[in-house]
Backbone as a printed PyTorch tensor [residue, N CA C, xyz], in Angstrom:
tensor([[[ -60.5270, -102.3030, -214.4450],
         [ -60.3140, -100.8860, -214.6120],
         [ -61.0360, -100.4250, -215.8720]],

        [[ -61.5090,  -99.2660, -215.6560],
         [ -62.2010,  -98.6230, -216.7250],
         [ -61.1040,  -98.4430, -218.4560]],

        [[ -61.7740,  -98.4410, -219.2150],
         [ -61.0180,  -98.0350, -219.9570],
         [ -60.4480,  -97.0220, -220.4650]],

        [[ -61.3320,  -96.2180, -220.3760],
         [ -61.2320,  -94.6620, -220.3270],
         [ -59.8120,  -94.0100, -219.0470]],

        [[ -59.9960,  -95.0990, -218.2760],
         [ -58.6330,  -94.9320, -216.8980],
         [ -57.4920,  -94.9610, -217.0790]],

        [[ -57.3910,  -96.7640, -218.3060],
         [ -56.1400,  -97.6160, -218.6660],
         [ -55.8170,  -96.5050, -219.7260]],

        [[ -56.8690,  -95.8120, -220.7410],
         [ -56.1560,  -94.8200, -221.6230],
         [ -55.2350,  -93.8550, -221.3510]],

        [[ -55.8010,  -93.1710, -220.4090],
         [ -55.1740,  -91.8130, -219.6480],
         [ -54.2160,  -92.3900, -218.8220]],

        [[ -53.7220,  -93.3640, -218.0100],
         [ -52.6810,  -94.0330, -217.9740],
         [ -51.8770,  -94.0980, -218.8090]],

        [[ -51.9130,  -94.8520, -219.9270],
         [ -50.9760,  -94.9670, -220.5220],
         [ -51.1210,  -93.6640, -221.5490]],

        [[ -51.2860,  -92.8630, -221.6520],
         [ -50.9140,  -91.3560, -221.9620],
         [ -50.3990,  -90.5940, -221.3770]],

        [[ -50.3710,  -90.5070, -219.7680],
         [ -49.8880,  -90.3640, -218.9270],
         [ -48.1270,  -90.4500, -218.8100]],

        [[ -48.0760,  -91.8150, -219.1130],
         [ -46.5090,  -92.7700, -218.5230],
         [ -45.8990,  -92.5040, -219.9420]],

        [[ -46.6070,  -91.9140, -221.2240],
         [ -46.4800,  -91.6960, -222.8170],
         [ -45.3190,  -90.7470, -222.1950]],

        [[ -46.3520,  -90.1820, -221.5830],
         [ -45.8430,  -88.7130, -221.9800],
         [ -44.4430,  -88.1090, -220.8380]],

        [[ -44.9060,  -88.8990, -219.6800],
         [ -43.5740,  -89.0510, -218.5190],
         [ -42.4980,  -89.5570, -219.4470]],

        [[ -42.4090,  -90.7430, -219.8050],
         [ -41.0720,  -91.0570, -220.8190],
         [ -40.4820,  -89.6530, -221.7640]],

        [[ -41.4390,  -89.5880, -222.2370],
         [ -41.1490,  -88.6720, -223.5420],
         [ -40.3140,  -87.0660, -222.6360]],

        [[ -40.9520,  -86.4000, -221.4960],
         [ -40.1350,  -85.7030, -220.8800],
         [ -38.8650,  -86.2770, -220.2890]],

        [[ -39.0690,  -87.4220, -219.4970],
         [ -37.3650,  -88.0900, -219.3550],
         [ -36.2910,  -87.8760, -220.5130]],

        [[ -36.5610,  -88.7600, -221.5910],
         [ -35.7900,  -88.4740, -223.1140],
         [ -35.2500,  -86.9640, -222.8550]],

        [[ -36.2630,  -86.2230, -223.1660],
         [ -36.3240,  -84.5740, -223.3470],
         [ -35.4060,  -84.1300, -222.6130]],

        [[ -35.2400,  -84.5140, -220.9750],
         [ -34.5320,  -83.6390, -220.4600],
         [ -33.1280,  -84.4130, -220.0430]],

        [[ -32.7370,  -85.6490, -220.5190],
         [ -32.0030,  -86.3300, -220.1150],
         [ -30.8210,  -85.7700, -221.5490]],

        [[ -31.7660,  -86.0130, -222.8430],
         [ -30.9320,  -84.7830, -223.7550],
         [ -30.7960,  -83.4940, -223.8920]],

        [[ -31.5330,  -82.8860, -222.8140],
         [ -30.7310,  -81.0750, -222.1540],
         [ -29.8960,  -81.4160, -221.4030]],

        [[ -29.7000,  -82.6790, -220.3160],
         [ -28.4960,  -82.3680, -219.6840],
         [ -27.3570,  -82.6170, -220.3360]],

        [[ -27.5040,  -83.3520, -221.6940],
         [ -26.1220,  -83.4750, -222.3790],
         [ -25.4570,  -82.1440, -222.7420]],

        [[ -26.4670,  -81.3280, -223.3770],
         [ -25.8760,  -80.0820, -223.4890],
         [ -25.6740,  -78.9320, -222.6920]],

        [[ -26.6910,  -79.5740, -221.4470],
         [ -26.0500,  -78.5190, -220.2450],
         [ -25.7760,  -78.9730, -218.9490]],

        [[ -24.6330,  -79.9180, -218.6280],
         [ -24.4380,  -80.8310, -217.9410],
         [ -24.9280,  -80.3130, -216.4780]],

        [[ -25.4570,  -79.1560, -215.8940],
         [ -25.5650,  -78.8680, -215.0580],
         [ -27.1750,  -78.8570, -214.3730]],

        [[ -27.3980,  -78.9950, -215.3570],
         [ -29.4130,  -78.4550, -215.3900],
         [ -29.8950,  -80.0970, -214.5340]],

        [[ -29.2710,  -81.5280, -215.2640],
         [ -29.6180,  -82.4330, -213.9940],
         [ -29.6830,  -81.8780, -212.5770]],

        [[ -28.4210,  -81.2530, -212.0240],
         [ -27.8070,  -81.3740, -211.0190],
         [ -28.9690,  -80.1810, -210.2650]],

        [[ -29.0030,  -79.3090, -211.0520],
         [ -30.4350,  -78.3080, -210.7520],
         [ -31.5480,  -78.7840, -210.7570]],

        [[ -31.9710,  -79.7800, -211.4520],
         [ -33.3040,  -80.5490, -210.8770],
         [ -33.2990,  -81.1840, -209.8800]],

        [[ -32.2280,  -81.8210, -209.7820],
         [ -32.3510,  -82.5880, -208.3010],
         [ -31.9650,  -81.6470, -207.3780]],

        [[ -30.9570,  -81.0980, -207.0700],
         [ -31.5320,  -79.5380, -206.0440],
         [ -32.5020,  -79.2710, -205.4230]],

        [[ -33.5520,  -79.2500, -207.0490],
         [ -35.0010,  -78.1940, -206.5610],
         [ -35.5860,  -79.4320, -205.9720]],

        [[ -36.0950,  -80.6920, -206.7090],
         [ -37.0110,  -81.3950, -206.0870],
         [ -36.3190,  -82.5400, -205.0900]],

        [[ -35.1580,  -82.3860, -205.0560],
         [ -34.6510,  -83.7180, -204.2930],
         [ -34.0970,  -83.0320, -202.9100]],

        [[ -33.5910,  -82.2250, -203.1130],
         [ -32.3060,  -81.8330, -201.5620],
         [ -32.6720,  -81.3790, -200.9080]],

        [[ -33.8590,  -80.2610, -201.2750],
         [ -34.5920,  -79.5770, -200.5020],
         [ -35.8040,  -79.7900, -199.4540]],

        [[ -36.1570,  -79.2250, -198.6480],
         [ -37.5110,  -78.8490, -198.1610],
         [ -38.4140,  -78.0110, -198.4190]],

        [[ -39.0080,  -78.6600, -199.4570],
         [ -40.1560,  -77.4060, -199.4960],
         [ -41.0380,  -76.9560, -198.7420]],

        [[ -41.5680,  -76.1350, -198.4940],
         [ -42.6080,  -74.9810, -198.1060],
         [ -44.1870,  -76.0550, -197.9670]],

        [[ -44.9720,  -76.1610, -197.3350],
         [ -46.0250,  -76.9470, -197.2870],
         [ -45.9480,  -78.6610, -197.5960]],

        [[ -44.7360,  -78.8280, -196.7770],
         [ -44.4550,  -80.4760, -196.2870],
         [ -45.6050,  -81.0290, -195.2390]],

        [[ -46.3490,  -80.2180, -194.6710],
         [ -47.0300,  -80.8320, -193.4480],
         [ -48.4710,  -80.7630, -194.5530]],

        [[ -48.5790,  -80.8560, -195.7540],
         [ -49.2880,  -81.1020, -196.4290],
         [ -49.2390,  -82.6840, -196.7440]],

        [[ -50.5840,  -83.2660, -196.2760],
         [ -50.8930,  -84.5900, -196.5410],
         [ -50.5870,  -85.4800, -197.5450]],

        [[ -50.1780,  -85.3780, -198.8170],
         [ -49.8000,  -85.7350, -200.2940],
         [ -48.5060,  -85.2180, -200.5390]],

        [[ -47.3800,  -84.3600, -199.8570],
         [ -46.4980,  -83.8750, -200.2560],
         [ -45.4820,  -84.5190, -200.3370]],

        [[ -45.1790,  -86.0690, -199.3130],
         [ -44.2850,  -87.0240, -199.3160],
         [ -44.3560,  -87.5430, -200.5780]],

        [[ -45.5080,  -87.9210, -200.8630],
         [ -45.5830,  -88.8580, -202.1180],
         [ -45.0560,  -87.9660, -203.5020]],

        [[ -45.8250,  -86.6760, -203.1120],
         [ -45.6020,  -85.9590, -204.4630],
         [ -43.3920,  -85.7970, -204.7390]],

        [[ -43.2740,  -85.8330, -203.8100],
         [ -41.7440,  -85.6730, -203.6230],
         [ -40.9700,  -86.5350, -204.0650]],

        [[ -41.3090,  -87.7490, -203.7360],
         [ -40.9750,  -89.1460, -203.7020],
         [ -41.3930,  -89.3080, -205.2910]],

        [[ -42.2490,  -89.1250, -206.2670],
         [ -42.3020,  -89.2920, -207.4730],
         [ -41.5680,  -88.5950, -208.3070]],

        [[ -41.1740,  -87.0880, -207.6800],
         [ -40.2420,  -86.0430, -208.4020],
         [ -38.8700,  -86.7100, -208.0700]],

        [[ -38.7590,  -87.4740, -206.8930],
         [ -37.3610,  -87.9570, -206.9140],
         [ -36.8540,  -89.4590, -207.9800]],

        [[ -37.7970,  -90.3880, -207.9060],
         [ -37.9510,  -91.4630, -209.0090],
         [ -37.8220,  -90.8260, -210.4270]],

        [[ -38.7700,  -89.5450, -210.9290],
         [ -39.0290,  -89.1620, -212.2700],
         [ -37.3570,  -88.7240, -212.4390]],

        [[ -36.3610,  -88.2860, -211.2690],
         [ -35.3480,  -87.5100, -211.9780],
         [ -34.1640,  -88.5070, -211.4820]],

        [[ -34.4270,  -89.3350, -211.0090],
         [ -33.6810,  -90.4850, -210.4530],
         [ -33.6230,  -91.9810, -212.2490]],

        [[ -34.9410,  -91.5650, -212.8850],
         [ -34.9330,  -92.0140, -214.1020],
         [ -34.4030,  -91.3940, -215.2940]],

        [[ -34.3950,  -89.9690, -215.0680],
         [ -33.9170,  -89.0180, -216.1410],
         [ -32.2330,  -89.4880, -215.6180]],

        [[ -31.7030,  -89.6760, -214.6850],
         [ -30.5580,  -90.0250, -214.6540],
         [ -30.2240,  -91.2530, -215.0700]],

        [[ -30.6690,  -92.3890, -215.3570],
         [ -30.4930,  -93.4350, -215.4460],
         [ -30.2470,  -93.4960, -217.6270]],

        [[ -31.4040,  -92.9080, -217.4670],
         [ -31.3800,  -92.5040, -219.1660],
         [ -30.2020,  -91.7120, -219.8710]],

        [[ -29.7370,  -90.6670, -219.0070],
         [ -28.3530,  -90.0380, -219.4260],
         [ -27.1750,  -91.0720, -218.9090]],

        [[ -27.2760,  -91.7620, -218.1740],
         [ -26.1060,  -93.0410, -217.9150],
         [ -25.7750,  -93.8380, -219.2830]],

        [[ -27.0620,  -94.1760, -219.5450],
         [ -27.2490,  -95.1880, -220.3100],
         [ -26.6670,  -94.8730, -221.8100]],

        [[ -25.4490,  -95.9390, -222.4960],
         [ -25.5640,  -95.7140, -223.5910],
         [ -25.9680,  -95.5170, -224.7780]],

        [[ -25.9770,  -94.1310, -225.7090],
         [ -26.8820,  -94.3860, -226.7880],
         [ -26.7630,  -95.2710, -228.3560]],

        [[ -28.0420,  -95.7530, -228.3980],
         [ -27.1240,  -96.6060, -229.4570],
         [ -28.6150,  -96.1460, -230.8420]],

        [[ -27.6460,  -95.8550, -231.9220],
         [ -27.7370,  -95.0150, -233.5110],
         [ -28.3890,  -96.1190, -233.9470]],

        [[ -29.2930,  -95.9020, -234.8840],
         [ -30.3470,  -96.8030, -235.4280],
         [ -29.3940,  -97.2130, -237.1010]]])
């Protein structure tokens, strides 16, 4: 793999973590806003499903908030 590829990769997965964190500590303070993400990208059917890439794209919004849950499970532990 190029390197220029493996960079933007892992800037990429940087920066996916770093929104997990982010929103896994909004749902502490707004215990409801999880339950509204998964709503929008999980329960539903969206609008242009018979679009070729839309399973997958779905299927990653469900993992990305299926991880943001795992992160608010998880205990925090103080440095």
């Amino acid at each position: 793999m190029d390197v220029e590829n493996t960079d933007l990769e892992r800037r990429v997965l940087a920066h996916e973590w770093i929104l997990q964190v982010l929103i896994a500590h909004m749902s502490e303070a707004e215990p409801k806003f999880l339950e509204r993400l998964q709503q929008t990208f999980i329960e539903k059917l969206h609008p242009g499903s018979s679009e070729h890439d839309y399973t997958d794209t779905l299927e990653y919004a469900h993992q990305f908030i299926d991880q943001v849950a795992r992160l608010k499970a998880t205990p925090h532990i103080d440095p």
